[in-house]
C-alpha positions in Angstrom: 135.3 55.6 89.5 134.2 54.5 93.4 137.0 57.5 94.4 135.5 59.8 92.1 131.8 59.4 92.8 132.4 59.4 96.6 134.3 62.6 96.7 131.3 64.2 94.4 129.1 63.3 97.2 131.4 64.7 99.6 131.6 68.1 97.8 127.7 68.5 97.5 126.9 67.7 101.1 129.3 70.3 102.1 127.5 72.4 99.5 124.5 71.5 101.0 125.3 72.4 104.1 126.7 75.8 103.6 123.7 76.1 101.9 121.2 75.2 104.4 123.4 77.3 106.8 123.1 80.4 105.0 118.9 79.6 104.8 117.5 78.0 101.4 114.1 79.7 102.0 112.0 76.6 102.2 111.1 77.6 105.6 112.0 81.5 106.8 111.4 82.3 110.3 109.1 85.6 111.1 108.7 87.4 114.8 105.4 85.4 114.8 106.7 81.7 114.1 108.5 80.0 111.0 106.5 80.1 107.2 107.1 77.7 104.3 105.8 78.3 100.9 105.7 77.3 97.2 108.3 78.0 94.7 108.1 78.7 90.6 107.7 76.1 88.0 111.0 76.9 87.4 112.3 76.5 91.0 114.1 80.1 91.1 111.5 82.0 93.3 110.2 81.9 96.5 106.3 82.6 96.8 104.9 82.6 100.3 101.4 83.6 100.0 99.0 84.7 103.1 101.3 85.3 105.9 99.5 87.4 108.6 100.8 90.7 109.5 98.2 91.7 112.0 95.7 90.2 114.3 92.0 89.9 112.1 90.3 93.1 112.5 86.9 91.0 113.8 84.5 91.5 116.6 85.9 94.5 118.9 88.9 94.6 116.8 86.6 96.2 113.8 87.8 99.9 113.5 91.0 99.9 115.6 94.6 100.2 114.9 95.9 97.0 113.5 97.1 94.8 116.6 99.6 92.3 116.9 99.6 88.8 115.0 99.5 85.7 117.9 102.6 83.8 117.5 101.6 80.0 116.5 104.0 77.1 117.0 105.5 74.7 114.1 105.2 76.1 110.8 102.8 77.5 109.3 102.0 76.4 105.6 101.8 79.6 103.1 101.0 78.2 100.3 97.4 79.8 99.6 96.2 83.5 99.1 93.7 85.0 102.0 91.0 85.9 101.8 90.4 90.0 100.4 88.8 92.6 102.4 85.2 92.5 102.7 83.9 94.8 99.5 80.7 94.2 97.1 80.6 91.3 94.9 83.8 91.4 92.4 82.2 91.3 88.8 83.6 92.4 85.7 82.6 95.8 84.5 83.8 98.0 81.4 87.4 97.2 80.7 88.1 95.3 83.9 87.9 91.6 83.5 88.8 88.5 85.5 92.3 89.7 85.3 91.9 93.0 87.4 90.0 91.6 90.1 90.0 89.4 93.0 88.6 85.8 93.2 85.0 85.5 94.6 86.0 84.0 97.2 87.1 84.1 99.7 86.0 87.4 101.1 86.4 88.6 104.8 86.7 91.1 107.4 89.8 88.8 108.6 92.3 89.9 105.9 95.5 91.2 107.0 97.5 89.2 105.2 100.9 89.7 102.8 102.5 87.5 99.6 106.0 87.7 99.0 108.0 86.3 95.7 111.6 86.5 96.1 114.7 84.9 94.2 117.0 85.1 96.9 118.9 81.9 97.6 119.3 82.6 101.1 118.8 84.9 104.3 122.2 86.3 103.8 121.2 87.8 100.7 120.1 91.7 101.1 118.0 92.7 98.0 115.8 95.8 97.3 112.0 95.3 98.3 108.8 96.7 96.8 105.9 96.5 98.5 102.6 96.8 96.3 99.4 98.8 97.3 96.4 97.7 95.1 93.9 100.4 93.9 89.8 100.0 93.9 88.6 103.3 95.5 89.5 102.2 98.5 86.1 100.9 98.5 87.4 97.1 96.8 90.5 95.8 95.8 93.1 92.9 97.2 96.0 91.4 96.8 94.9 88.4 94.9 94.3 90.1 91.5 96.3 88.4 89.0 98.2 91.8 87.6 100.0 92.3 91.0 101.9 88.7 90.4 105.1 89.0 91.9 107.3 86.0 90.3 108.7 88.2 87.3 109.7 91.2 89.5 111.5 88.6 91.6 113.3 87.3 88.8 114.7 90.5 88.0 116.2 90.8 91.6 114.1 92.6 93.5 111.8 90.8 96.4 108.0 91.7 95.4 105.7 92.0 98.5 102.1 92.9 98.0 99.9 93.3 100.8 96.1 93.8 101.9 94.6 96.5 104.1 90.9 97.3 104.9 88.7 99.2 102.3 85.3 100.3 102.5 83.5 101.3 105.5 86.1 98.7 107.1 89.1 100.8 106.4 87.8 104.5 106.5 85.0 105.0 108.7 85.3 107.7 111.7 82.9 108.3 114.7 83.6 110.6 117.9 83.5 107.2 120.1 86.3 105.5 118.0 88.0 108.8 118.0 88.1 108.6 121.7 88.9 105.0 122.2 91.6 105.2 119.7 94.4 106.8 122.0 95.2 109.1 119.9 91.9 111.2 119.0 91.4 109.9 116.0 89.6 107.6 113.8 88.8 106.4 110.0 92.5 105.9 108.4 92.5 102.0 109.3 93.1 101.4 105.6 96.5 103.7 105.8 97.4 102.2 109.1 97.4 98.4 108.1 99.4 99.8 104.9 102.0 100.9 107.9 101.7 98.1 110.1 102.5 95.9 107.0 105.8 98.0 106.6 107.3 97.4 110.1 106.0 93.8 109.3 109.0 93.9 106.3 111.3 96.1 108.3 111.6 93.6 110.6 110.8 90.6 109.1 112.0 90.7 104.9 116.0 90.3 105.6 115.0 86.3 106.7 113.4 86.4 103.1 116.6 87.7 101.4 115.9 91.7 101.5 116.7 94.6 102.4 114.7 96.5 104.8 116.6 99.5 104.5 115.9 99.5 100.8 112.6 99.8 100.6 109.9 101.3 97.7 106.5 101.4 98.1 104.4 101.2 95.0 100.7 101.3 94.0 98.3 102.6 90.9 95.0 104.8 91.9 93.9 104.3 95.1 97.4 102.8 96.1 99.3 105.6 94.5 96.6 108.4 97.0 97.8 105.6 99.1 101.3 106.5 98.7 101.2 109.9 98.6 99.3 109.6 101.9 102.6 107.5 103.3 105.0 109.9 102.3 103.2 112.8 103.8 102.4 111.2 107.1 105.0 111.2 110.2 104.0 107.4 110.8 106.1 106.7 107.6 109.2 107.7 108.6 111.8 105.4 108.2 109.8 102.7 106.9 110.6 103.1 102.8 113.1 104.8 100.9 111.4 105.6 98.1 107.8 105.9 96.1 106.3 104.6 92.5 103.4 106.1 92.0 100.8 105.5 89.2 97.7 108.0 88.5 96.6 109.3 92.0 97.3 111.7 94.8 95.4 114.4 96.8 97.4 117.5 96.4 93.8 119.8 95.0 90.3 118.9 96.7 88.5 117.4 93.9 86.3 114.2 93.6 88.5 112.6 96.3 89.1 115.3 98.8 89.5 114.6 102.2 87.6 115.2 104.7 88.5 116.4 108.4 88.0 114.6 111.0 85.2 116.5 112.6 83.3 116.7 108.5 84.4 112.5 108.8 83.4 112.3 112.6 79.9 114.1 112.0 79.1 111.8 108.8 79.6 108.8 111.1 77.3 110.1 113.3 74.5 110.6 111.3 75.0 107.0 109.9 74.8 105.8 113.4 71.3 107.2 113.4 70.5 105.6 110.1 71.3 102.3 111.4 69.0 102.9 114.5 72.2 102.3 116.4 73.6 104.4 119.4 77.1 102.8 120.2 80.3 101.8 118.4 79.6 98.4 120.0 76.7 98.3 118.4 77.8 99.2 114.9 80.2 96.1 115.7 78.0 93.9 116.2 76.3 94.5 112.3 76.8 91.8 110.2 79.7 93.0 107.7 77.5 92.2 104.7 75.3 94.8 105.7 77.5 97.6 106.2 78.8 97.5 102.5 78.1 100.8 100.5 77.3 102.7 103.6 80.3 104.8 103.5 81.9 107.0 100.9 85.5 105.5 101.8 88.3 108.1 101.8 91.3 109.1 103.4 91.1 111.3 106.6 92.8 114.5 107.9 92.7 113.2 111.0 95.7 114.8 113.2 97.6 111.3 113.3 98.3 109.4 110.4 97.8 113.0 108.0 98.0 115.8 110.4 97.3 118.5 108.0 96.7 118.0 104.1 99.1 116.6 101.9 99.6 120.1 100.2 100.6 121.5 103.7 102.5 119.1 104.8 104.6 119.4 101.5 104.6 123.2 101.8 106.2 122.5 105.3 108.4 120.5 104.3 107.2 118.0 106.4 107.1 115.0 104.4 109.7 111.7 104.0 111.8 113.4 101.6 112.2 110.1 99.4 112.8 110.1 94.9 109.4 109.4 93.3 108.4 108.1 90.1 105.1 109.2 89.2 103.1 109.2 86.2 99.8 108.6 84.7 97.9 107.2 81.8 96.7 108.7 78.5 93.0 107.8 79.0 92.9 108.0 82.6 89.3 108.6 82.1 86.1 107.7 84.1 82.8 109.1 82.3 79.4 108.4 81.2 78.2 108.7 77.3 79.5 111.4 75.5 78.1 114.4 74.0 78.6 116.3 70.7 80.3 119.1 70.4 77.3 121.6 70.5 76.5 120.2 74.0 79.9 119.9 75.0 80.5 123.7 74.4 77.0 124.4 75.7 78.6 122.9 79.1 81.6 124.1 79.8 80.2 128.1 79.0 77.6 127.1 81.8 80.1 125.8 84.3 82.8 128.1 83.7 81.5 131.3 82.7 83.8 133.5 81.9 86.7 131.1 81.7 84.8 129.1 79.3 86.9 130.7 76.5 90.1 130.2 77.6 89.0 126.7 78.6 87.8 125.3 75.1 91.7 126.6 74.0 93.2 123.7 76.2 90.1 121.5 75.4 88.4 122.6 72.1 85.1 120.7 70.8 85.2 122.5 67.7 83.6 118.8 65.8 82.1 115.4 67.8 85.1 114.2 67.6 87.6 116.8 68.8 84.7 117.4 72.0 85.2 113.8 72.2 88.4 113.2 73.1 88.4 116.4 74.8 85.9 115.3 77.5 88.5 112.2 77.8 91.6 114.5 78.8 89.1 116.4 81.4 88.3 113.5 83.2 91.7 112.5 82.9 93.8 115.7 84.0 91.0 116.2 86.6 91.0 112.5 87.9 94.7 111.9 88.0 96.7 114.3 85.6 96.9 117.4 87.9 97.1 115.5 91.2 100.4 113.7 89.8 101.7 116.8 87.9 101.4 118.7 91.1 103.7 116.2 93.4 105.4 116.2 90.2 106.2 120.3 90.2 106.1 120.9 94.1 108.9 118.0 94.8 111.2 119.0 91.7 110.9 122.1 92.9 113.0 121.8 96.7 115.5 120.3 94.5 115.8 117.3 96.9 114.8 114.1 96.0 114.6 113.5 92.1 111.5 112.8 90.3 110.7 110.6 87.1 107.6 111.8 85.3 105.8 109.3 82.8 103.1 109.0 80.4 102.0 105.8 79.9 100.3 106.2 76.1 99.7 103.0 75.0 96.3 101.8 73.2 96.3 98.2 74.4 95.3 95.9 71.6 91.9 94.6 72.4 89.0 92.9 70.5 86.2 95.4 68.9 84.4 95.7 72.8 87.5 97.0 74.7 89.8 99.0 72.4 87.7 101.9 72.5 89.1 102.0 75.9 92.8 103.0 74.6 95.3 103.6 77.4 93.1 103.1 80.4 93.1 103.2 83.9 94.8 100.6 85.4 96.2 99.6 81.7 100.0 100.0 82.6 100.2 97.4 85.8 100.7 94.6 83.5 103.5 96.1 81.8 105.1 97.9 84.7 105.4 94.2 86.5 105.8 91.9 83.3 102.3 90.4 83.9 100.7 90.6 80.3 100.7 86.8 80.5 98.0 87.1 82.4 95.5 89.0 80.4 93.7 87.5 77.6 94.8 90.1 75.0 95.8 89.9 71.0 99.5 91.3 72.3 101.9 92.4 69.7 105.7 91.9 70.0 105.7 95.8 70.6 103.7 95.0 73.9 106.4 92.7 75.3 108.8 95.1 74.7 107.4 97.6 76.2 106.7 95.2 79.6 110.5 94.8 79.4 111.4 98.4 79.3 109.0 99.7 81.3 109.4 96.4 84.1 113.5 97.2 83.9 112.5 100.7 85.0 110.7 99.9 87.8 112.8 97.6 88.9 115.9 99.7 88.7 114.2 102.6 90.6 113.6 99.9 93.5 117.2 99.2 93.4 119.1 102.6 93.0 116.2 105.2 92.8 116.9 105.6 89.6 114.8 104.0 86.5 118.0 104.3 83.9 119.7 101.2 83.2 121.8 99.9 80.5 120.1 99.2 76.9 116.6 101.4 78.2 116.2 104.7 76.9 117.7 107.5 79.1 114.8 108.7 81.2 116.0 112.3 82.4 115.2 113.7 86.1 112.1 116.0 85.8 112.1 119.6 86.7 109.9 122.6 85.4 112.5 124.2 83.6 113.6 121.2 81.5 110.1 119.4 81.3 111.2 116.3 80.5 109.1 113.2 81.0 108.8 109.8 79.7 106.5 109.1 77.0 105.7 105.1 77.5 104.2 104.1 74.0 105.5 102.1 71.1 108.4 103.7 71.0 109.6 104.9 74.4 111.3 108.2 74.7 111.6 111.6 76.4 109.6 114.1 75.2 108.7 117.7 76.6 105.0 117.2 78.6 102.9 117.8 75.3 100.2 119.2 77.7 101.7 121.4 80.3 99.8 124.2 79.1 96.5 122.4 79.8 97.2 121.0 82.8 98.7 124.4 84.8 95.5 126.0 83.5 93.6 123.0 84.8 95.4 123.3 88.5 94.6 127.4 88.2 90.8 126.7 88.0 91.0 124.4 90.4 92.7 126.2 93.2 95.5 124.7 93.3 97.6 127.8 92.9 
């Protein structure tokens, strides 16, 4: 028995050694010094919250290019999530409780910080990476909202990294004086660049957690999907992801979230200089942060650098990172205020479209209240998100280079009497796309689970292979304008034809985008 028990011990110190040769995680060494972090309840995943990918954007580092992290000594305990980027206080609104939004506090100006879950056992290991871009507007949002939990997409073997960037007046605002400090004359896409520092933060850093940088997907709903369109277009991207999720957003027509130019962004800056009483860039630096908020309509800039020309440009140039996407949007992707009848509702559209009015009310009728109802619902929606996402959709499918997967995400989540009104909403399909519903406080029906299976299987798969079809899911067929196949995500996923293509390619028409 003595023999026996000896030579057990023998064999798992030699384990154990092999396997603290190979790396077991508990402490992973980045270019800036060594991390540790927690690990699941169940001990299979790695979480490392709050590791810094750039210096803190604070004093005379507000509105420049992300700089280098300082390297620290020992190691340095990431255990804890940042704090999220300075933005108006977080409180629930409409649909969006606790769940949706970051904590209180803390909230700061120094928040360039990253989470990553991963299931790797070791260094050695070389698995796919997704790297999550939060949505608010750009005006709020962090990585600290509950839905963008990355423990069950590790579990399904792929390493989940979500990360913060600048928002507000923070991450978007441009001025001739930080134009011509910057290097590269031009200012105002901080946002987009800490979303590209972070990615040469996991190029070179994610293999010591156990991925792959050379199989890399970037991923992110509203805000974070303009985001991503916005990283495939730009030059800055290249190399730095393989391929793109995104979930209801992009800025292929001018619409409510045009871009502006640099001189429109640079001249706008300007004249809020003035309002401040302010005449200098150091000045504006040295405003209290809490005093800046809502000063700044925050949006993307064509600014010669990071977006040299418009995203439908560059794409007609063929000048993007020619990478698969999987794109998609919701079925009440809807922002609007109360409702009118149908009288009013007709009374509106023949005053804003004139002689189009006609041929509009065929795509989106009013002919009762209720019919103008859930007509004013798909406006906002195709609008908002549906034509933006169709577009990329159509132009990409149509160079017949890198496939696209086309989704509707249709279902009503179950809700008490105040939120189900709200259907398939905005923001609804997170949970489900990264097996989060445990974290909402919902009546969920075994139907929802399911469906967070299916539709978290797909995602993950597309990280892997670029491809969302896997064995047991539903086959989810390549879009392309002739076939006009897409993925209907309800009770019962399937491929149907898009039920609305008519409405949304007369939607584009009106609005200029061809």
């Amino acid at each position: 028995m003595k023999i026996k028990v000896l030579l057990f011990l023998s064999i798992l110190i030699k384990s154990s050694v092999v396997f603290a040769q190979n790396g077991n995680l508990a402490v992973v060494a980045t270019a800036a010094g060594k991390v540790s972090g927690n690990v699941s309840a169940d001990g299979t995943v790695h979480i490392f919250k709050g590791i810094p990918f750039a210096a803190p954007p604070v004093g005379n580092l507000r509105w420049k290019a992300p700089q280098p992290v300082t390297p620290w000594e020992g190691v340095k305990a990431c255990t804890t999530f940042s704090a999220s980027p300075v933005q108006a206080k977080p409180d629930e609104f409409g649909v969006y409780t606790r769940e949706f939004l970051i904590p209180y506090q803390p909230i700061s100006e120094d928040c360039l910080y990253l989470n990553v879950w991963t299931n790797a056992t070791s260094s050695a290991e070389k698995k796919p990476v997704l790297v999550y871009i939060y949505g608010g507007g750009f005006g709020s949002g962090g990585a600290a909202c509950p839905i963008y939990d990355g423990e069950a997409t590790a579990k399904q073997g792929v390493v989940f990294v979500v990360i913060n960037y600048r928002v507000g007046i923070f991450g978007f605002f441009a001025h001739p004086e930080l134009s011509k400090e910057s290097g590269h004359n031009a200012s105002g896409n901080y946002g987009l660049m800490d979303q590209l520092a972070a990615l040469k933060w996991v190029k070179q850093n994610i293999q010591n957690f156990g991925g792959d940088p050379g199989n890399v997907t970037i991923a992110g709903q509203s805000a974070g999907s303009m985001s991503v369109n916005c990283l495939v277009a730009s030059p800055l991207g290249k190399g730095l992801f393989q391929k793109a999720i995104a979930e209801s957003g992009a800025s292929f027509i001018n619409g409510e979230y045009g871009y502006k130019t640099l001189a429109e962004a640079e001249q706008t800056g300007v004249k809020l200089a003035k309002e401040l009483n302010v005449n200098s860039i150091a000045a504006l630096r040295n405003i209290p942060a809490a005093d800046l908020l809502n000063k700044w309509q925050p949006r993307p800039i064509i600014d010669g650098y990071v977006l040299p020309e418009s995203i439908a440009q560059i794409f007609a140039e063929n000048k993007e990172n020619n990478v698969p996407l999987l794109t998609g949007w919701n079925e009440d992707d809807a922002f609007i205020g109360k409702l009118k009848n149908a009288e009013d509702y007709k009374k509106q559209i023949a005053e804003q479209y004139g002689d189009k009015a006609a041929a509009f009310l065929q795509h989106y009728p009013g002919g009762t209240d209720l019919e103008a109802a859930r007509s004013q619902i798909n406006i906002s929606r195709d609008q908002t998100f549906g034509i933006q996402n169709y577009t990329w959709a159509n132009v990409q499918s149509a160079k017949q280079r890198a496939k696209v997967y086309l989704y509707r995400f249709a279902r009503r989540l179950p809700a008490t009497a105040d939120f189900v009104k709200y259907g398939a909403f905005h923001t609804g399909e997170v949970a489900y796309a990264y097996n989060n519903l445990k974290f909402l406080n919902r009546p969920w029906e075994p139907i929802d689970w399911k469906l967070a299976n299916t539709m978290s299987s797909y995602w993950t798969n597309f990280a892997k292979t670029g491809n969302p079809n896997g064995k047991g899911l539903p086959t989810w067929p390549a879009y392309n304008t002739g076939i006009n196949k897409i993925m209907m995500l309800g009770e019962q996923p399937a491929a149907k034809s898009l039920p609305d293509r008519a409405a949304l390619d007369f939607m584009v028409e009106i609005a200029g985008g061809k």
